[in-house]
C-alpha atoms as one frame of an Amber mdcrd trajectory, in Angstrom:
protein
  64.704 122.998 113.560  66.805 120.285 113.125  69.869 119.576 115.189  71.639
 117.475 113.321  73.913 120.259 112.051  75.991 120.923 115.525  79.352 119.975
 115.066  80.393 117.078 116.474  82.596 117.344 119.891  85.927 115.814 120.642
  85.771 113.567 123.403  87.363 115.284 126.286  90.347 113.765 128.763  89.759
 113.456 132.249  90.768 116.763 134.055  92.935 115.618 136.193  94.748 113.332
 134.012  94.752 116.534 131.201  96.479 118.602 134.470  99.128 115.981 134.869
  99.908 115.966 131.003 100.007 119.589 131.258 102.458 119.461 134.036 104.796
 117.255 131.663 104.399 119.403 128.619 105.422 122.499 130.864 108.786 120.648
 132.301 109.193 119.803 128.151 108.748 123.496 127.055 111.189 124.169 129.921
 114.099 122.428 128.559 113.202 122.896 124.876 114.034 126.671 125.773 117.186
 125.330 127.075 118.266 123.947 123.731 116.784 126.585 122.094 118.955 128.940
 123.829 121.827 126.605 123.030 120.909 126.334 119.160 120.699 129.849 119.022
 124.058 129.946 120.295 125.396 127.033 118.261 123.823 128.804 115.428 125.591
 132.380 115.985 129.414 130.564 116.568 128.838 128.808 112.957 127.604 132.016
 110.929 130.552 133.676 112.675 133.264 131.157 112.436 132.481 129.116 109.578
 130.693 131.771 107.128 126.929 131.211 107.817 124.430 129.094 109.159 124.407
 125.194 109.484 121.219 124.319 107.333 121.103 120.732 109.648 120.740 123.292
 112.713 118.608 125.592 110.685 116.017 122.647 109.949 116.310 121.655 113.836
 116.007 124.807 115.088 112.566 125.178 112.657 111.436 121.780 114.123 111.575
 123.217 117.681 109.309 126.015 116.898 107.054 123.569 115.811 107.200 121.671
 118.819 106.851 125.474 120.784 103.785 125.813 118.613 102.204 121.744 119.365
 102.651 122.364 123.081 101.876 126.150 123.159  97.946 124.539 121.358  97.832
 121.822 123.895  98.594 124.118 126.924  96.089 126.389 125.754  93.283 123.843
 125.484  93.322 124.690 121.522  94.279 120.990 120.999  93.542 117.509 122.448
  97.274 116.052 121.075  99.926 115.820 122.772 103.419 116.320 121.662 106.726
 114.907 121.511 107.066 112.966 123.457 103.862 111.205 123.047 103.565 111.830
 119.317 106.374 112.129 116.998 108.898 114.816 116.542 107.498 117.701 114.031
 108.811 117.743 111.253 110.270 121.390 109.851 108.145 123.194 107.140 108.882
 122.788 103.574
């Protein structure tokens, strides 16, 4: 049988250095849900006050759950990238 048909395996960080990363990206996820709880709220006071949403906040807001998502895969060993702020900000679905 030939062998030659295992997918290949991404290189792998150091443990420790992986735990320190993960240590960041948990302080990051921290104060994302800060502003997300602040965006939400931004978000509410403009549909209320100024008949509906601000589509600059909306495409923000739609950014930071893709950020949730990046670190949410990293945390959960499901990805070997980091994210913001060692890679660029994601960008909101089209």
């Amino acid at each position: 049988m030939d062998e030659s048909f295992a997918p290949p395996v991404a290189p792998q960080r150091n443990l420790g250095t992986r735990f320190l990363y993960m240590l960041l990206m948990v302080v990051a996820c921290y104060v994302a849900l800060w502003v997300l709880g602040f965006v939400a709220i931004l978000q509410f006071a403009l549909a209320a006050f100024a008949d509906g949403p601000a589509p600059r906040v909306q495409a923000f807001g739609a950014s930071l759950g893709r950020y949730f998502g990046q670190v949410t895969r990293f945390l959960a060993f499901d990805s070997e990238d980091l994210p913001f702020p060692f890679a660029d900000w994601p960008q909101p679905a089209a």
